[in-house]
C-alpha positions as CSV (number, residue, x, y, z in Angstrom):
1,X,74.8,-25.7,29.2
2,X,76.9,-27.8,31.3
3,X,80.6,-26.9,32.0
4,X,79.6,-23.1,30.6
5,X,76.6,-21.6,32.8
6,X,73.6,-22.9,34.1
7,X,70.6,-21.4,36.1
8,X,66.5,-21.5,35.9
9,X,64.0,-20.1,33.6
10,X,60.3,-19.2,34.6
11,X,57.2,-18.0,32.9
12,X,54.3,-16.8,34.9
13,X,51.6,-15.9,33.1
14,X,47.9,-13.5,34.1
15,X,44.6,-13.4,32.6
16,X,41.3,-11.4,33.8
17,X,38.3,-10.8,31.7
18,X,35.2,-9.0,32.8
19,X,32.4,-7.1,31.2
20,X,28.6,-5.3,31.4
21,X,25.8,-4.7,29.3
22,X,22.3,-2.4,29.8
23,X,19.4,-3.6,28.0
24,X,16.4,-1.7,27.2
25,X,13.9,-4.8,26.9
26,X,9.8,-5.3,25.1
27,X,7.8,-8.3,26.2
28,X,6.8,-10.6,22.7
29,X,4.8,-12.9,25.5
30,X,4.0,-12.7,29.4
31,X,1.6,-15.0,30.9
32,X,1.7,-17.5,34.2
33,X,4.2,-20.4,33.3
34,X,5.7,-18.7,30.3
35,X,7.2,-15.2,29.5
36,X,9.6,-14.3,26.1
37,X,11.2,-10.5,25.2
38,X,13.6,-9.1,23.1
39,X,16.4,-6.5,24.0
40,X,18.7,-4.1,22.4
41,X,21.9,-2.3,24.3
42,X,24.9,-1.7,24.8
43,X,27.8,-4.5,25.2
44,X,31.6,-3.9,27.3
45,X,34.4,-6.3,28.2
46,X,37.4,-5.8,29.0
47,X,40.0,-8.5,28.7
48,X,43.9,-8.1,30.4
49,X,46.8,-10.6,30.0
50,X,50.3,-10.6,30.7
51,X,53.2,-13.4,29.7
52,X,56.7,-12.8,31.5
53,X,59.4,-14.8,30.9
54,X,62.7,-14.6,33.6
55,X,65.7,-16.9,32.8
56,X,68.4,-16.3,35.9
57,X,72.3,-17.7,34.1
58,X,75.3,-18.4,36.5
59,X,78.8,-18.4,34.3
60,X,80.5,-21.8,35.1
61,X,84.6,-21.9,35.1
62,X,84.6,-22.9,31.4
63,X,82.2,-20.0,29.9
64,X,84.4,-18.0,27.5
65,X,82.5,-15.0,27.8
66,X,81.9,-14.0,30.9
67,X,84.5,-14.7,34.3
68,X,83.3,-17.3,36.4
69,X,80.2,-15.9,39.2
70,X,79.0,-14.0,36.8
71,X,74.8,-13.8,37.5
72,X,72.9,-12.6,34.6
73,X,69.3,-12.0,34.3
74,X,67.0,-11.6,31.4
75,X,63.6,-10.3,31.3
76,X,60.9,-10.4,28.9
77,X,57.6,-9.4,29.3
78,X,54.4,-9.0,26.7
79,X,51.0,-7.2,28.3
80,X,47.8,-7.2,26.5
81,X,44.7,-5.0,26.8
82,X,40.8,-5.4,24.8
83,X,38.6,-3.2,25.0
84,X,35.1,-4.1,23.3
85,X,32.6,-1.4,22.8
86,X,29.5,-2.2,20.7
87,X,25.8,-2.2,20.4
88,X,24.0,-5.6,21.0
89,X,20.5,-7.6,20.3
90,X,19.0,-10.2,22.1
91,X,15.8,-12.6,22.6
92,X,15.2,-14.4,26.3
93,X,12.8,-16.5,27.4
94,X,11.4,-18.5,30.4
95,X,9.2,-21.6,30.8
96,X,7.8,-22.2,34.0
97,X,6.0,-25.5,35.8
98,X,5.1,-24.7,39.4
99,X,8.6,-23.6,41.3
100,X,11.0,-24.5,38.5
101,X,12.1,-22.8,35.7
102,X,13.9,-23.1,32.3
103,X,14.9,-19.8,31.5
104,X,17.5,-19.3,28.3
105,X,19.2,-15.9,26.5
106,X,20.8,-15.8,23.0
107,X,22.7,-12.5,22.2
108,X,25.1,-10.7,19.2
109,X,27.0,-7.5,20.0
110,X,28.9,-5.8,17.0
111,X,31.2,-3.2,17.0
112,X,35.3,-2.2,17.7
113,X,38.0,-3.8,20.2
114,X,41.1,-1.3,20.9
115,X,43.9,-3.5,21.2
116,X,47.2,-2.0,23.3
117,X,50.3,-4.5,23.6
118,X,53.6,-3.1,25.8
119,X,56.5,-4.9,25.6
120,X,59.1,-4.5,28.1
121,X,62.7,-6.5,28.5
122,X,66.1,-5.7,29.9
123,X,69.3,-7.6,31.0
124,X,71.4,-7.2,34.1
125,X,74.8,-8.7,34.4
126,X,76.8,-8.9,37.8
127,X,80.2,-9.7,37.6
128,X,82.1,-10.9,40.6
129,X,83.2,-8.1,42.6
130,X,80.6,-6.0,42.0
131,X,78.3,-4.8,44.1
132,X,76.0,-3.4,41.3
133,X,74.7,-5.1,38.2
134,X,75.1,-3.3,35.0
135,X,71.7,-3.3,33.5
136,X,70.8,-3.2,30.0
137,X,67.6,-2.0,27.7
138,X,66.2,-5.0,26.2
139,X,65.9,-9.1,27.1
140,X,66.1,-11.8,24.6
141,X,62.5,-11.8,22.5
142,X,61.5,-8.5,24.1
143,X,64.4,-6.3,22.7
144,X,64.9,-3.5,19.9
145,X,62.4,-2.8,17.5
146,X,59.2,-4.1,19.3
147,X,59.9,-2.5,22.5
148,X,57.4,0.1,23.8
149,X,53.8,0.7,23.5
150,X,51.7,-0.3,20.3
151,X,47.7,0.1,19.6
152,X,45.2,-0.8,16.9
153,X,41.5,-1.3,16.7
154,X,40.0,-4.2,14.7
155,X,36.0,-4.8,14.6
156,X,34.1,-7.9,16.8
157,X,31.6,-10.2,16.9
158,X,30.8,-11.0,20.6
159,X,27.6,-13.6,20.9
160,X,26.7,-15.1,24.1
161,X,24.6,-18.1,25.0
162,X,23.1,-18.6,28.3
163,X,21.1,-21.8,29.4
164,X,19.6,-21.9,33.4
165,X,17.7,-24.0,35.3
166,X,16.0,-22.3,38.6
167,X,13.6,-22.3,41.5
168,X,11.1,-20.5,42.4
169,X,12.1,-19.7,46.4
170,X,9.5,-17.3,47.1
171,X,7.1,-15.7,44.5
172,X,10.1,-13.2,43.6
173,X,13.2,-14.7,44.2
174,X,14.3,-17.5,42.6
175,X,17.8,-19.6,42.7
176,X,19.0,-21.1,39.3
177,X,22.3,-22.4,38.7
178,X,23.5,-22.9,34.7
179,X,25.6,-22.7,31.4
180,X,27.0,-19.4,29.5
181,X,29.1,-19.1,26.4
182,X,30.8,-16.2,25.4
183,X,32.8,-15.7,22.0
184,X,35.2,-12.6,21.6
185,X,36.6,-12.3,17.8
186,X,39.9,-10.4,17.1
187,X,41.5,-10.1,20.4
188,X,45.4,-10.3,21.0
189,X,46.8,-13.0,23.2
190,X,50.6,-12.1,24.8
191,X,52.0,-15.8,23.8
192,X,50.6,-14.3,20.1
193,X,52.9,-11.4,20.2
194,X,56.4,-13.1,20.4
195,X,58.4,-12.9,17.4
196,X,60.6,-15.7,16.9
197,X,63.2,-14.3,14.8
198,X,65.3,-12.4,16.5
199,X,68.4,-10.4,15.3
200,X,70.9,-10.7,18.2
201,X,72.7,-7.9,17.3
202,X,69.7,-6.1,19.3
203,X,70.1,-8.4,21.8
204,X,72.3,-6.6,25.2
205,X,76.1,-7.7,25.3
206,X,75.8,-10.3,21.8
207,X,78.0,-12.3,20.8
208,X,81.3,-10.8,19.1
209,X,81.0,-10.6,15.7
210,X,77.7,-11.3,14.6
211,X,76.9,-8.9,11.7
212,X,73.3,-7.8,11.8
213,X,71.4,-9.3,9.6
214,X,69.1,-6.3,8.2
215,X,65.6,-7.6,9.2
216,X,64.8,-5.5,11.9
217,X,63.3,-8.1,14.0
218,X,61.6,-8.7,16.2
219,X,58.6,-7.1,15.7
220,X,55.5,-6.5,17.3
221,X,52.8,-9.4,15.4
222,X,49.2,-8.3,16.2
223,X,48.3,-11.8,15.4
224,X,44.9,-11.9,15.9
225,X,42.7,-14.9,18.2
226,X,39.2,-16.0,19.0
227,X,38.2,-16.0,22.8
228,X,36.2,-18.6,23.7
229,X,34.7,-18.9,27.6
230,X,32.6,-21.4,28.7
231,X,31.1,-21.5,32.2
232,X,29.1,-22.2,34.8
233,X,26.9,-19.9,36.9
234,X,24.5,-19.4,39.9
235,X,22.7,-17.2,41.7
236,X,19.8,-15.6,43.3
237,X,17.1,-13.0,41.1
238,X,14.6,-10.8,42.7
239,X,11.6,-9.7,40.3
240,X,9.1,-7.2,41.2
């Protein structure tokens, strides 16, 4: 805002997803250069994410509202958590000529995702000749009523698709390098979470009088998203 304040704003955003499942598998077909099963079990992944957004204001000489030096910092930050339990079927299969191998897996888990989302903000204000910053509960989109800690569970569908092409190293190890596809429904996203409309009488040291407005916003959205990973994969299996 030039002649009033001016400063930087950065987001920096984390995502980490990982999972298991244990199988108990039944052979349809095993023979030389071609083998097929299917599988039932158990399915987990876990999915954390976290969106923070820090704008860092310097009052100019002409800002009305605060003296001149002043530093202010806001802080908003959204953190997700999924948590898919569910049961799972499968089919696999392998062709085989000589050393290489085509082998493929198809797969459908069901069952419930817990969904936690924290929300965390504040606002610190040092005036010139202070040695301390006042610090406030509450940013700019992280601030009143969606502060703190929220949970819900909402049920999934998580297939997976897995494509590889290997060779046969030894009789029982073989390299294969390939393609998996994994799709998560109903999992929350941080970016999801932000309400836009905010009431800035919630908002630490608002502007004089603004009345508030009787929404009681922001909230937190539980707007719900697909995950979709794609990916490519190698490795070594051992088979005895």
């Amino acid at each position: 805002m030039p002649g009033l304040s001016a400063g930087t704003f950065r987001v920096n955003s984390t995502s980490t997803l990982w999972g298991f499942d244990a199988n108990v598998r039944r052979a349809l077909c095993k023979t030389c250069d071609f083998r097929s099963e299917v599988f039932v079990g158990y399915r987990f992944l876990a999915l954390n994410e976290s969106l923070t957004m820090n704008e860092s204001v310097t009052a100019l000489p002409g800002n009305t509202s605060d003296p001149a030096g002043t530093r202010v910092t806001v802080s908003d930050s959204l953190q997700t958590k999924n948590r898919f339990n569910g049961g799972q079927v499968g089919y696999a299969a392998e062709r085989i000529w000589g050393r290489l191998s085509v082998d493929g897996r198809a797969s459908i888990a069901l069952g419930d995702t817990s969904q936690s989302l924290d929300i965390t903000g504040f606002q610190s204000r040092l005036r010139p000749g202070m040695t301390t910053p006042d610090v406030f509960r509450g940013g700019l989109l992280a601030t009143g009523p969606n502060l703190g800690h929220f949970q819900r569970d909402r049920f999934s569908v998580v297939p997976e698709l897995t494509l590889n092409v290997g060779y046969w190293l030894t009789p029982v190890i073989k390299a294969y390098v390939g393609y998996n596809m994994i799709y998560w429904s109903n999992v929350i996203r941080p970016g999801d979470q932000i309400d836009r409309t905010v009431d800035v009488t919630f908002v630490p040291n608002p502007p004089p009088g603004v009345p508030f407005s009787g929404l009681n916003r922001p909230q937190p959205t539980f707007h719900q998203a697909d995950l979709f990973v794609n990916g490519i994969q190698f490795g070594l299996m051992g088979r005895w």
